[in-house]
C-alpha positions as CSV (number, residue, x, y, z in Angstrom):
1,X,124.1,120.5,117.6
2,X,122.8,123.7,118.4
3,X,119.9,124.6,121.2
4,X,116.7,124.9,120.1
5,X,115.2,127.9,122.8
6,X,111.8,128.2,121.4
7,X,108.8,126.8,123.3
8,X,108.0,123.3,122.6
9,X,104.6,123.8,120.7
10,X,106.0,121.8,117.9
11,X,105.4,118.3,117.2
12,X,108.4,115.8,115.9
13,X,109.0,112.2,115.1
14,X,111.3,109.6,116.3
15,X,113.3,107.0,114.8
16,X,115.0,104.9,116.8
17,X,117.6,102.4,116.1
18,X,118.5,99.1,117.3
19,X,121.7,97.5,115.7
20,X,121.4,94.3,116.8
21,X,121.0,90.7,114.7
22,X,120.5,87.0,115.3
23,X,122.3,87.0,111.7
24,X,123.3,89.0,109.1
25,X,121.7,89.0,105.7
26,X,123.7,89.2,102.7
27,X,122.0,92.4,100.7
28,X,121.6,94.9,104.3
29,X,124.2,97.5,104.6
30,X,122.5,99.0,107.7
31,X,124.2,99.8,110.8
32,X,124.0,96.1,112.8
33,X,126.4,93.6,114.7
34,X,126.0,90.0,115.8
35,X,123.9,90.5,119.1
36,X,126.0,87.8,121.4
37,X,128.9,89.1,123.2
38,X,127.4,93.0,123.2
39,X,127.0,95.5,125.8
40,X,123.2,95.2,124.9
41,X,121.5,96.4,128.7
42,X,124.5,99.2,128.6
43,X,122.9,100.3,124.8
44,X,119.5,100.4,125.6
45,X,120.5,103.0,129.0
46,X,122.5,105.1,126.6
47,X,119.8,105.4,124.0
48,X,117.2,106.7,126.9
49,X,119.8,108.8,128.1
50,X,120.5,109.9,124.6
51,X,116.8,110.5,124.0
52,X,116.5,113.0,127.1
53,X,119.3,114.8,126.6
54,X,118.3,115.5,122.5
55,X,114.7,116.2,123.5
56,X,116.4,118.4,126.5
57,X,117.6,120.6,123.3
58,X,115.2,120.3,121.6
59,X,111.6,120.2,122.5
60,X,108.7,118.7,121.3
61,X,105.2,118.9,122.5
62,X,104.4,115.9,121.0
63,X,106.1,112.9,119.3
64,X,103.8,112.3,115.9
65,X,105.4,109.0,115.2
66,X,107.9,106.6,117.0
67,X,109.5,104.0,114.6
68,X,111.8,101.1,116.0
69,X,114.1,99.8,113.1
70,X,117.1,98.0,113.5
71,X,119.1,95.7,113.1
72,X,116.5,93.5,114.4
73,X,114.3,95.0,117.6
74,X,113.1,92.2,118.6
75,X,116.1,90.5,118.7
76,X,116.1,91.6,122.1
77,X,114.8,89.8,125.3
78,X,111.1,90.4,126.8
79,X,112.7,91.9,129.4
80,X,115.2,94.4,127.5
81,X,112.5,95.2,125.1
82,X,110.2,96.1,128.5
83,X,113.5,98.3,129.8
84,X,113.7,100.2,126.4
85,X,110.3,101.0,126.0
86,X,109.8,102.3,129.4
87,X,112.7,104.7,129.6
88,X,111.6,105.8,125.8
89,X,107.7,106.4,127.1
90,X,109.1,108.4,129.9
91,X,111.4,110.2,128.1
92,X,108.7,111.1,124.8
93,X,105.9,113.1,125.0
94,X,103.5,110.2,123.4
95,X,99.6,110.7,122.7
96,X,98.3,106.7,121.9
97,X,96.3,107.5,119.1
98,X,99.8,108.4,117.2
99,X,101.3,105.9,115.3
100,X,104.1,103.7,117.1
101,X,105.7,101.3,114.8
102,X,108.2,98.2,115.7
103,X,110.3,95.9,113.1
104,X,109.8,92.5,113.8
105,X,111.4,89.6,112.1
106,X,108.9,86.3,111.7
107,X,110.4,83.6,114.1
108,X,111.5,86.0,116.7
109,X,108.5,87.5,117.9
110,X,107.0,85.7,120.8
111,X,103.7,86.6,122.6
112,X,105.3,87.6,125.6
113,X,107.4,90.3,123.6
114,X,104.5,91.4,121.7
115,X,102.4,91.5,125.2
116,X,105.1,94.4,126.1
117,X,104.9,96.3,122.3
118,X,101.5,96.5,123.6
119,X,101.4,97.0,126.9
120,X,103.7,100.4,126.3
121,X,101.4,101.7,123.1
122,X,103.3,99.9,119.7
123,X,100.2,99.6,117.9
124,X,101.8,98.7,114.3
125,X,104.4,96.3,113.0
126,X,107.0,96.1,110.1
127,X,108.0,92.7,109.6
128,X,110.3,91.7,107.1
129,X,109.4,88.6,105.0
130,X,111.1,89.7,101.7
131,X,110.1,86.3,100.0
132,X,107.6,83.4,100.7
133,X,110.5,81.3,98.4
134,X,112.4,79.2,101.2
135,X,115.1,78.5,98.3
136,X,115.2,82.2,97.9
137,X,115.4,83.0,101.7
138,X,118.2,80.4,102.0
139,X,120.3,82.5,99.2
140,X,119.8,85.8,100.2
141,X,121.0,85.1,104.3
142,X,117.7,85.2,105.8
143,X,117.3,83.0,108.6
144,X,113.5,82.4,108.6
145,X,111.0,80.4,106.4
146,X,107.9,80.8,105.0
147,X,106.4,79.0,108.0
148,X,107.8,81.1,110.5
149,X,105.9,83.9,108.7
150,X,102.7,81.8,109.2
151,X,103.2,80.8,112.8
152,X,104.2,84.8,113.5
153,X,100.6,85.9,111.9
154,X,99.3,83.5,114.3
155,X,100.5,85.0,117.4
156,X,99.1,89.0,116.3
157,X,95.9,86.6,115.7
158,X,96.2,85.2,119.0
159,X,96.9,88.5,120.7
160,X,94.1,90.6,118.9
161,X,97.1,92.6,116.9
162,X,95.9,93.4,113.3
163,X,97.9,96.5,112.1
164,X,100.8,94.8,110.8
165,X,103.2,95.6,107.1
166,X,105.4,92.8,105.3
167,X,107.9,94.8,103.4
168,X,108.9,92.0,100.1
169,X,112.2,92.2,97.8
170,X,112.2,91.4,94.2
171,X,114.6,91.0,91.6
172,X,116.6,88.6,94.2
173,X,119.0,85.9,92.7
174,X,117.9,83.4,89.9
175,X,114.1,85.1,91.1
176,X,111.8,84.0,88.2
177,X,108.5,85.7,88.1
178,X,106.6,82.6,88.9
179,X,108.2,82.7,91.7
180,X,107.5,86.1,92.6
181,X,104.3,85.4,91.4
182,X,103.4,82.9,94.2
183,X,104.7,85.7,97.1
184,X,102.3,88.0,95.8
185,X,99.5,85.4,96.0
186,X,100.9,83.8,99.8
187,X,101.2,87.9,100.8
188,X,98.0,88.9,99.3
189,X,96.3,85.9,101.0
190,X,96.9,87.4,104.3
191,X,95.0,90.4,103.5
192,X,97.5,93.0,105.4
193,X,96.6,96.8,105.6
194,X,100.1,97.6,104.3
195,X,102.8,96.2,102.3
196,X,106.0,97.4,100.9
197,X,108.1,96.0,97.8
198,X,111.4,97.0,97.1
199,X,113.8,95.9,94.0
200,X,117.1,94.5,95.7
201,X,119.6,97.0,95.7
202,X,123.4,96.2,95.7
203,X,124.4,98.0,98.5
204,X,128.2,98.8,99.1
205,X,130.2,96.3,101.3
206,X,127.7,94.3,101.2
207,X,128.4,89.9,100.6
208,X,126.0,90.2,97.8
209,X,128.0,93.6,96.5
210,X,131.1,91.5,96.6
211,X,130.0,88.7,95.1
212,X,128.2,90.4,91.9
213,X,131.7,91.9,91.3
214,X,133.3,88.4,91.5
215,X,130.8,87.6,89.0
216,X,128.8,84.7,90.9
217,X,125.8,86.3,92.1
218,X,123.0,86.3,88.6
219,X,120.6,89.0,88.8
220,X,117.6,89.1,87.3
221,X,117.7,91.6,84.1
222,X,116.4,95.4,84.4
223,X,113.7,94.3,82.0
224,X,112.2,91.2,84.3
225,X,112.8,93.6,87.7
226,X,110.5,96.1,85.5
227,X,108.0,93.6,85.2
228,X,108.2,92.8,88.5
229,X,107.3,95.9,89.5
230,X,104.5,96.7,87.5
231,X,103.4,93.4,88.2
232,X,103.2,94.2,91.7
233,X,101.2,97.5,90.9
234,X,98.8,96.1,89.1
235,X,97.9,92.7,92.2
236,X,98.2,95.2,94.9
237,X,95.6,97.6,93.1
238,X,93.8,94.6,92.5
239,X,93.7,93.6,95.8
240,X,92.6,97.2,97.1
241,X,95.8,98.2,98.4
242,X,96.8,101.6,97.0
243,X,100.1,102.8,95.7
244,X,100.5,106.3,98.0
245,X,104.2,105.9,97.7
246,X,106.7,104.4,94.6
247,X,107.3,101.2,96.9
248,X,104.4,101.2,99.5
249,X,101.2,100.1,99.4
250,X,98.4,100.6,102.0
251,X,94.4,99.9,102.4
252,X,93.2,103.7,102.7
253,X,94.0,104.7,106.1
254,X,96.5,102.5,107.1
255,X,99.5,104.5,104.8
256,X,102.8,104.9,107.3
257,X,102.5,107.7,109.1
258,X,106.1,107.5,110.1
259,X,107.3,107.2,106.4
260,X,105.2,110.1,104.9
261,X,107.7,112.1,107.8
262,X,110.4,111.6,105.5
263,X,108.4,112.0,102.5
264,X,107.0,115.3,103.6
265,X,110.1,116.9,104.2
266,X,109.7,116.8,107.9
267,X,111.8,117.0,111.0
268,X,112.7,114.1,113.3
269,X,114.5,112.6,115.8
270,X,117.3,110.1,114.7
271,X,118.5,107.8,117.8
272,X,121.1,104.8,118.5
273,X,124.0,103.7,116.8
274,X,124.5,105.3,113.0
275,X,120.5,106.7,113.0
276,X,120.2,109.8,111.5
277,X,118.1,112.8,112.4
278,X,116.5,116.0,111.1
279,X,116.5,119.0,113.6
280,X,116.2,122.9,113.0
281,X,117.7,122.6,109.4
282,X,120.9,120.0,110.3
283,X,120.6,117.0,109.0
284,X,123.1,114.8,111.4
285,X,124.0,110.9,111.4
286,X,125.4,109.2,114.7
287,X,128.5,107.4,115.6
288,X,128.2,103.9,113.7
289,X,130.2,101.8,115.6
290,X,128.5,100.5,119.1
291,X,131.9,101.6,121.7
292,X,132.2,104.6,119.7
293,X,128.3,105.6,120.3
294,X,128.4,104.6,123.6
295,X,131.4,106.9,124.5
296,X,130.4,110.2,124.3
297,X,126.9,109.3,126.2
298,X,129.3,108.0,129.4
299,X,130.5,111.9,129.1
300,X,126.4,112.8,129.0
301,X,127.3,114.3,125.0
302,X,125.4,113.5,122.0
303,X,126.9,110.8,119.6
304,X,127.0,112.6,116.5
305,X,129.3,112.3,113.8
306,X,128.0,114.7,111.0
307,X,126.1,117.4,110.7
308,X,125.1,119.5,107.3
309,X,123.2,122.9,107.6
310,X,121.2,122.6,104.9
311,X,120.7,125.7,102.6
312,X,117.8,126.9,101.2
313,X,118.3,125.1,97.8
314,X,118.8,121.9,99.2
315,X,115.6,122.0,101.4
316,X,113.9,122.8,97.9
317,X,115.7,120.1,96.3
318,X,114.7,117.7,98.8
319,X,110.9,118.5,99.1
320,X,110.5,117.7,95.7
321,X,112.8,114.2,94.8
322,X,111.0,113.1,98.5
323,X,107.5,114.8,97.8
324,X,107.5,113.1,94.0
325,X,107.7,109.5,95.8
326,X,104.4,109.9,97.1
327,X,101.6,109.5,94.3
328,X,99.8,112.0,95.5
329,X,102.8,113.9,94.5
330,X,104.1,117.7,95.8
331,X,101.6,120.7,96.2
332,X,102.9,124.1,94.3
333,X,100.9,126.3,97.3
334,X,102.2,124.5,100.0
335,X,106.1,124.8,98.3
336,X,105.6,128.4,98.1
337,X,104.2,128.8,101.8
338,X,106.8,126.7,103.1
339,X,109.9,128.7,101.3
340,X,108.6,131.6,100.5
341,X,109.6,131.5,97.3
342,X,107.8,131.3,93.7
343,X,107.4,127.6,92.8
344,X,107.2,128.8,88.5
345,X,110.3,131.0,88.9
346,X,112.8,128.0,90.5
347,X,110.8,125.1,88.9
348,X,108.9,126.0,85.8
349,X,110.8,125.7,83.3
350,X,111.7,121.7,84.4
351,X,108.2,121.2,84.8
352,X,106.9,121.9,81.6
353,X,109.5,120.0,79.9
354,X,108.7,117.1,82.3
355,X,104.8,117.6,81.0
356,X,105.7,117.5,78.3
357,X,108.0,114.2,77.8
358,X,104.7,112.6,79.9
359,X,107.3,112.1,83.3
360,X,104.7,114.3,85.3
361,X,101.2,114.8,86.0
362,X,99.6,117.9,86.8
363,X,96.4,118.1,88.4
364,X,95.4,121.5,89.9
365,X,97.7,122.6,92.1
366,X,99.6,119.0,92.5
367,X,102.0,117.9,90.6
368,X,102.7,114.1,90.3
369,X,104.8,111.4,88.9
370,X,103.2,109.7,85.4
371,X,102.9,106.4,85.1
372,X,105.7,106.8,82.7
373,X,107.5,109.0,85.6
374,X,107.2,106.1,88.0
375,X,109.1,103.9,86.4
376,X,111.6,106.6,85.5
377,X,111.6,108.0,88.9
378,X,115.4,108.7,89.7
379,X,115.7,110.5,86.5
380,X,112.7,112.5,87.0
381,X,114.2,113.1,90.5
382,X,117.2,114.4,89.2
383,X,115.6,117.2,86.8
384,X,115.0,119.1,90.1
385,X,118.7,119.2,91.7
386,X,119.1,122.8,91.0
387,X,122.9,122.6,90.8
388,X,122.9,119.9,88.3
């Protein structure tokens, strides 16, 4: 990837990735291995080293956001998760007010590793439930139960930690609503600043891919996961958690900071095995495999696989299908400051035929998905590819 020379006045993000698992669910088709038997201490050396010499070319002089997915962080020891975060905090610029998420999984977090999040500035967590069903977390490969959700909650009580998300799937196997009805209620009852909700997705090479092909995994219909979604609209509203995003949910003032990066259009670091990253127009992804990450970082190289130089179309393209996500949509001004370009010349046309089927909202100088739109949102996302 090319230098970036210019004085580091500008502030970036951070996402960092951690492939390893305790156990691999059947619908997640990120980059993750079976922790035992890896070179785990020799990962978390190479991502520090991997984080210097990135920020080395290119400099921030401040890091907004830091966001720890995985895989499963806090799969890893007290004592690995106290190595990591130490080389990260000495390698990023980091101002404690910013936003510093970690994923946890319930039943893995103990109060000595969340004693280090803190101790080193994590002051948010993502932890992923996905279903308050035990039947249904049996059948989709999670490893937890309900109860391990509640016992987790009671160690952030016990430790003073309240800024915590849940992220919940619907549409899972055999899922009735009732069913989906009663995880709303046990999620709602905990009275989170943040939630997420995704529909389940059939992810290539995924077990659950491969099974719905050999016909013996039964899917709720598109109708039901319709339902399901405006069903969760409707009890999250209820419950004074706002929509700010198609699938996220947030008390004012607690919406991801990290997420509305990628929303925005923004630049970021991508770091670990198979993250990708957004730097000086190049979108780039990462060697996948672990040895094959590892390797170039023993030569003190970056691990990247791919990089695309994005043009000025696609940058255009992208800040809208990503801008539309958020409810509060994509500002015309801000798209003509930020490209230089006439928003009604390249888009007006598409926009007054999306008015006009009811897909889009307009108010002022925003622009925003219908309710309509919502539920149509990968169509409406598609009317702005402008080499369709």
């Amino acid at each position: 990837m090319t230098k970036d020379n210019t004085l580091p006045t500008k502030e970036l993000s951070a996402y960092i990735h951690i492939p390893f698992c305790e156990h691999i669910c059947f619908y997640c088709d990120f980059n993750k291995v079976f922790i035992e038997g890896q070179p785990v201490d020799e990962y978390i050396q190479a991502l520090i080293k991997e984080t210097r010499l990135l920020r080395e070319a290119h400099p921030a002089s401040d890091t907004r956001t830091i966001y720890i997915g995985g895989g499963t962080p806090t799969s890893l020891s007290a004592k690995q998760l106290d190595v990591l975060l130490a080389g990260i905090r000495s390698e990023l610029p980091f101002d404690e007010k910013n936003e510093f998420t970690v994923e946890a999984n319930p039943g893995d977090l103990t109060l000595d590793k969340l004693r280090v999040l803190q101790n080193y500035g994590v002051n948010r967590l993502s932890m992923g439930v996905q279903t308050f069903d035990d039947r249904l977390l049996k059948k989709i490969g999670r490893k937890h139960t309900a109860q391990d959700v509640f016992d987790t909650m009671a160690i952030f009580e016990q430790a003073d930690f309240r800024n915590v998300s849940i992220d919940l799937i619907y549409a899972l196997p055999n899922q009735t609503m009732e069913s989906f009805n009663d995880t709303l209620d046990k999620a709602l009852a905990l009275d989170l600043p943040h939630y997420s909700l995704y529909s389940l997705i059939l992810e290539n090479k995924t077990m659950f891919y491969n099974w719905a092909r050999q016909g013996r995994l039964h899917l709720p219909g598109i109708d039901v996961e319709g339902d399901m979604f405006e069903r969760a609209i409707e009890r999250m509203t209820a419950a004074g958690k706002e929509q700010y995003e198609v699938s996220n949910f947030a008390q004012p003032g607690h919406e991801s900071q990290h997420n509305l990066v990628y929303w925005n259009n923004e630049e970021y670091y991508g770091l670990g095995a198979g993250a990708s990253g957004y730097l000086n127009g190049i979108r780039y992804k990462n060697h996948g495999p672990i040895q094959h990450y590892l390797e170039p970082l023993r030569q003190n190289s970056l691990p990247v696989i791919t990089e695309e130089v994005l043009t000025l179309q696609n940058k255009m393209e992208e800040e809208m299908f990503l801008g539309l996500r958020k409810r509060q949509g994509v500002s015309m001004r801000h798209f003509e400051e930020k490209f230089q370009q006439s928003f009604n010349q390249i888009y007006g046309e598409t926009v007054k035929r999306l008015l006009a089927e009811g897909l889009l909202n307009q108010d002022g100088d925003w622009l925003a998905l219908s309710n309509q739109g919502l539920i149509l949102g990968n169509n409406v996302f598609e009317q702005f590819l402008l080499s369709k």
